[in-house]
C-alpha positions as CSV (number, residue, x, y, z in Angstrom):
1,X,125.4,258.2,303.7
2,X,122.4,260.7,303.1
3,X,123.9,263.4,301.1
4,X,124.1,262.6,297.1
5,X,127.9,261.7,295.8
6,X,130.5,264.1,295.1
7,X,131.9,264.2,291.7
8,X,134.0,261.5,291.4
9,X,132.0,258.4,293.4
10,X,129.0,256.5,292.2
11,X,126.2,255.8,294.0
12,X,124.8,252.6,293.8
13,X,122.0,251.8,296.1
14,X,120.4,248.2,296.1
15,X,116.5,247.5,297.0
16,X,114.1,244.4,296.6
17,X,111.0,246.4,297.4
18,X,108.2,243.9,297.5
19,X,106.1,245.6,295.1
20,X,104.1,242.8,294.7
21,X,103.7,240.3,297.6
22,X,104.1,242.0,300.5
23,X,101.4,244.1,301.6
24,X,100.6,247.7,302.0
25,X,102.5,248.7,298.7
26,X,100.0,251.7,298.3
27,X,101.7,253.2,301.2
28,X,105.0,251.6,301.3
29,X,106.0,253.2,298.0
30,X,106.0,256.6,299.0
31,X,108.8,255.7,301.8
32,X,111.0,254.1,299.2
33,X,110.5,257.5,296.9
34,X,111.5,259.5,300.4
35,X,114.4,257.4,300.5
36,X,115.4,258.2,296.9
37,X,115.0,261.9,297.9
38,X,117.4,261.1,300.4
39,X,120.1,259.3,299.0
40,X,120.1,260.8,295.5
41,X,122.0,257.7,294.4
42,X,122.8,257.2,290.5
43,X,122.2,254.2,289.9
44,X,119.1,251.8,292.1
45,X,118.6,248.5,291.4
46,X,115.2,247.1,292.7
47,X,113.1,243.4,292.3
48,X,110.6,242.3,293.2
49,X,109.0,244.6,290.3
50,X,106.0,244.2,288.4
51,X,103.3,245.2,285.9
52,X,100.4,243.6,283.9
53,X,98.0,245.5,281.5
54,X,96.2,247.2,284.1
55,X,98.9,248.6,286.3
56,X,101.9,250.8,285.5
57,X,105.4,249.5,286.6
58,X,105.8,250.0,289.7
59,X,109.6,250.7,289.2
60,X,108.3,253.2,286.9
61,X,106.3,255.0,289.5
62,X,109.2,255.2,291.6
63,X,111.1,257.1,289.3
64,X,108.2,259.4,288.2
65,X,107.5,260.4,292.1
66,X,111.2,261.3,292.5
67,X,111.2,263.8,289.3
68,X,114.2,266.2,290.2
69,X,116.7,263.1,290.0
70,X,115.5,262.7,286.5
71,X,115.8,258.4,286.7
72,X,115.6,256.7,283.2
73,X,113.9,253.4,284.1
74,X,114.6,249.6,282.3
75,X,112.4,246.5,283.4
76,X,112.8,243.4,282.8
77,X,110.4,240.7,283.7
78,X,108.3,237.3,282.8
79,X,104.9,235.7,284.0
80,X,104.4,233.4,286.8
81,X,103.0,229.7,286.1
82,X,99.3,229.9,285.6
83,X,98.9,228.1,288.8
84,X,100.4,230.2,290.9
85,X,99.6,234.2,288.8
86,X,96.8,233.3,286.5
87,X,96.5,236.6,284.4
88,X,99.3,235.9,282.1
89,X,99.8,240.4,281.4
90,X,101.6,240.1,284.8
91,X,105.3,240.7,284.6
92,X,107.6,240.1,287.5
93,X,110.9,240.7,287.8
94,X,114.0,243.5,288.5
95,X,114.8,247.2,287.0
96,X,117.5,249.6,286.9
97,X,117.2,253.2,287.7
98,X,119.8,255.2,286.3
99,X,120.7,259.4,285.9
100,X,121.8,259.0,283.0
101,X,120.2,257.0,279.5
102,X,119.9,253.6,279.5
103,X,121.8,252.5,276.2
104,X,121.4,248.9,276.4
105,X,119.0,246.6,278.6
106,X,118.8,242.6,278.6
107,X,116.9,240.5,280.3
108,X,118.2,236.3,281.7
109,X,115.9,233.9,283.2
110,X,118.2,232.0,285.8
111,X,118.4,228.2,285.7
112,X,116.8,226.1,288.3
113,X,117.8,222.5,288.8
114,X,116.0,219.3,288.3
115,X,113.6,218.4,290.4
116,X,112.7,221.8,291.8
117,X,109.6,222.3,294.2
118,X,106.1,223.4,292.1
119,X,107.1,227.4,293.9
120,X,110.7,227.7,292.4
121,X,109.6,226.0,289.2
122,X,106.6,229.0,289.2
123,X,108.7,232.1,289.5
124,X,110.6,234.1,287.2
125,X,114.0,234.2,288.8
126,X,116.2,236.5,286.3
127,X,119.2,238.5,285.6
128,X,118.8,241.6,284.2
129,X,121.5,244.0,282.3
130,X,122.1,247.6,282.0
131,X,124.4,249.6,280.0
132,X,124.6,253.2,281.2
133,X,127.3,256.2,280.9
134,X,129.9,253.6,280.3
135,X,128.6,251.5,283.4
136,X,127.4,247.6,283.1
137,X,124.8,247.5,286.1
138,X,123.2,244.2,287.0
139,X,120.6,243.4,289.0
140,X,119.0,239.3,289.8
141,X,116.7,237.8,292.3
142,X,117.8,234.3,293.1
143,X,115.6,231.3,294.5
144,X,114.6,232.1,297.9
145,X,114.2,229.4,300.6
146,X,117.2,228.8,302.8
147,X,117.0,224.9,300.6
148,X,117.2,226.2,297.6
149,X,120.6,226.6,297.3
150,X,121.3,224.0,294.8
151,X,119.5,225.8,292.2
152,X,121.2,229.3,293.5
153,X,124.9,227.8,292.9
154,X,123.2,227.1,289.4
155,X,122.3,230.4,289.0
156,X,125.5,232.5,290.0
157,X,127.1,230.5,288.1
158,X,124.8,231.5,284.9
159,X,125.3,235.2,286.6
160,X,129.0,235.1,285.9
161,X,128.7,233.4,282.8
162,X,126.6,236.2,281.1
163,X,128.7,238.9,283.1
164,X,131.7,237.2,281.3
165,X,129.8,237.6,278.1
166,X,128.8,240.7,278.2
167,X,132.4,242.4,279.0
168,X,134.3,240.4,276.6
169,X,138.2,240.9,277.1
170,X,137.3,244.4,278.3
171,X,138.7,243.4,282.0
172,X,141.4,241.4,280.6
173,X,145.0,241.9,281.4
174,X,148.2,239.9,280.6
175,X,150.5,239.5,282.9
176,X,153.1,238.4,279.7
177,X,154.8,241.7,279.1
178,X,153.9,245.2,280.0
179,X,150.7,245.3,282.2
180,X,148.2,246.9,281.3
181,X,146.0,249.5,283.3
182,X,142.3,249.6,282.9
183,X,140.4,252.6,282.7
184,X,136.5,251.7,283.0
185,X,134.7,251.0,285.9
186,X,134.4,246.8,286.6
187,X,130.8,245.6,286.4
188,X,128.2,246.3,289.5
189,X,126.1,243.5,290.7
190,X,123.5,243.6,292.9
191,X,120.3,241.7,294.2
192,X,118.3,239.6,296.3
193,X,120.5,236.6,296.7
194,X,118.4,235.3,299.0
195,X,122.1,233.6,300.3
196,X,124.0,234.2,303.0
197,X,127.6,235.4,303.3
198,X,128.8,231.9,303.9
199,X,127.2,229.8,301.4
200,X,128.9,228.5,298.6
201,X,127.0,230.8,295.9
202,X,128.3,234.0,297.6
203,X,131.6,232.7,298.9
204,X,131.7,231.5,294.6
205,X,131.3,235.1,293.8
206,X,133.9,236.0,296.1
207,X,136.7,233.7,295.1
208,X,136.8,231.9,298.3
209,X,135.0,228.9,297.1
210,X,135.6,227.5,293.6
211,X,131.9,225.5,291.8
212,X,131.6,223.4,289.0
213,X,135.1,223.8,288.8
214,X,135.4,227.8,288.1
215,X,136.1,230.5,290.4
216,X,134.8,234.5,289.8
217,X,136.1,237.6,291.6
218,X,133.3,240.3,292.7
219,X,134.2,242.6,296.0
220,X,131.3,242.3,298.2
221,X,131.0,245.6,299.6
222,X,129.9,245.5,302.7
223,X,132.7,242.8,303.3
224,X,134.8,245.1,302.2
225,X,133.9,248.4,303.8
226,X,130.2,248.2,305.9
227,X,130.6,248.5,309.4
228,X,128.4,245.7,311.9
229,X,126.7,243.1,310.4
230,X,124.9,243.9,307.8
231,X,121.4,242.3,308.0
232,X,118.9,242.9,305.3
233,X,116.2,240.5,307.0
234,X,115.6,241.0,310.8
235,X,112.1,240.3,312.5
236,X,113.7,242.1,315.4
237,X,113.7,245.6,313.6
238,X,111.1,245.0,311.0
239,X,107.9,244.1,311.2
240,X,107.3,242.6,307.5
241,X,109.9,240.4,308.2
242,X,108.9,239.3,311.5
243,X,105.2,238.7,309.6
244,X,107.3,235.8,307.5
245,X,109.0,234.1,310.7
246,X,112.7,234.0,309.0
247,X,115.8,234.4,310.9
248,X,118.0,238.0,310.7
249,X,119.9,237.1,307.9
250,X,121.9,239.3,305.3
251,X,121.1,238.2,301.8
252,X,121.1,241.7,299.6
253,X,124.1,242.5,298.4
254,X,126.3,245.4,295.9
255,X,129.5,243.7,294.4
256,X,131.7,245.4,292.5
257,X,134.2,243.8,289.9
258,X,138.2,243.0,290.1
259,X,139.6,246.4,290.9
260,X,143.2,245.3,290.4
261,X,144.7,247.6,287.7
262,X,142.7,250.1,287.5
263,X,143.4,253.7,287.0
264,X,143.3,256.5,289.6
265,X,141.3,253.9,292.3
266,X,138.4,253.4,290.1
267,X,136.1,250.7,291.2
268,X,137.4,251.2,295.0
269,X,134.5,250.9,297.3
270,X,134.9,253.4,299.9
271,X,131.5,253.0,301.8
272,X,128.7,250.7,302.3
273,X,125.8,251.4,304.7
274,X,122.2,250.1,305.2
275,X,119.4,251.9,303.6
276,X,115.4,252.0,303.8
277,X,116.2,250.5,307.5
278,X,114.2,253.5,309.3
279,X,110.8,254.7,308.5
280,X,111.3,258.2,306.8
281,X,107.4,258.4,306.4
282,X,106.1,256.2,309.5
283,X,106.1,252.9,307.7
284,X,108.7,250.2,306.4
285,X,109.4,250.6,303.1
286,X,110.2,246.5,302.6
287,X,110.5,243.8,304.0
288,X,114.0,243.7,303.0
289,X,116.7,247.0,303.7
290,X,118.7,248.2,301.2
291,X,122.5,248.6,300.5
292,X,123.4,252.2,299.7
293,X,127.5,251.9,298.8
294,X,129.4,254.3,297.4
295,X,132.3,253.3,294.6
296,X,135.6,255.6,293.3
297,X,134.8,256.8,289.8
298,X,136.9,259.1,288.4
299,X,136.1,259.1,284.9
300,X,132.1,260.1,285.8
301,X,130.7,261.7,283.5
302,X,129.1,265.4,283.9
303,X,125.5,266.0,283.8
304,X,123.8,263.7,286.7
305,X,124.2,264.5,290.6
């Protein structure tokens, strides 16, 4: 999926870019702007993010280097522990991308649970919320080792619960009576989950597993639609990853909300492939690939594409 979208599909493409961490951003950054080019998507969600009073937002830089899609940009972030980042300016976190204004943006720290080791206590896992052309984009980076999924079940729990929130009754129908037909697109989640497809905090988000006594419904797109296996992590193909030592592993994701009901197929994901997986410029662009999936929308508006 390298051309842009047509005029009734959004394009949603999802990136952790390691802006921070992993090295060679200098260079790295320019292949993630080349894959912008590429894709021309309309909405990119990205973490791994960051800023402090001597350098500009590196989300922001993206967007600035890819001028012709015109991105409006929304961060949100928060400081590491002193022990860990000591200049306290330093703002980590995810941001949005969108073609058209940003109307609204909020930004969640994620719960961790007790007891949590001194390196998930230090970082600023988060939620972060954007309101754009009638769309409610989110984007998270959960806690990252393969044992920290106690505190991830914690936190897509707190995802759903501020999703939940932030819609209102604006995905509600009653089945007592006429049913009702929704027009507006269901909300778009993405992220680093750092979770697997079969763990309970994705299998949660699915429906397939109820936690804490609640169950949530968000299509996984490339369950839905991608084609292979889907890995986001793989030492084999990249070399940042294989630098860290961790097993191939999919853990980035694009949901999309409960499409039952709603008019003309919107909300229908109708592809899902891997992005930033190939040098464009001669070097990886993360140590993560992206998710580039495209979603029905029939009600887009004019103006952006």
């Amino acid at each position: 999926m390298s051309h842009g979208p047509d005029g009734s599909v959004l394009r949603v493409v999802q990136l952790n870019a390691g802006s921070l961490i992993e090295p060679n951003w200098a260079d790295r950054r320019h292949e993630i702007v080349a894959w912008l080019q590429q894709l021309r998507a309309d909405v990119v969600c990205l973490e791994e993010v960051w800023q402090d009073d001597n350098t500009p937002n590196t989300a922001e830089w993206l967007a600035a280097q890819a001028s012709e899609l015109e991105y409006h940009c929304a961060f949100g972030g928060a400081s590491f522990a002193a022990d860990v980042w000591p200049d306290p300016s330093l703002q980590f976190g995810s941001a949005v991308l969108s073609r058209w204004p940003i109307e609204d943006f909020t930004h969640h720290r994620l719960p961790i649970g007790p007891g949590g080791n001194a390196f998930v206590q230090a970082v600023p896992w988060e939620l972060v919320h954007a309101r754009t052309a009638g769309l409610d984009v989110f984007a998270c980076h959960l806690a990252a080792a393969p044992t920290d999924g106690l505190h991830r079940r914690l936190q897509v729990l707190a995802i759903d619960e501020l999703i939940r929130q932030a819609r209102g009754d604006r995905d509600a129908i009653s089945f007592l009576g006429p049913l009702r037909t929704l027009d507006e697109m269901p909300v778009i989640l993405c992220g680093d989950f750092n979770a697997e497809p079969d763990s309970d905090e994705i299998r949660f988000l699915c429906s397939l597993t109820p936690l804490d006594g609640r169950t949530a419904y968000y299509q996984d797109a490339w369950r839905a639609v991608g084609q292979g296996p889907g890995l986001t992590q793989d030492w084999r193909s990249n070399e940042l990853a294989a630098s860290m030592n961790v097993h191939p592993k999919r853990i980035d994701y694009v949901f999309v909300g409960d499409t039952f009901r709603r008019r003309d197929g919107t909300g229908r994901v109708l592809g899902a492939s891997l992005a930033f997986h190939e040098p464009l410029t001669g070097i990886r662009a993360s140590d993560h690939f992206g998710v580039c999936v495209d979603i029905r929308w029939p009600q887009r508006p004019s103006g952006a594409g």
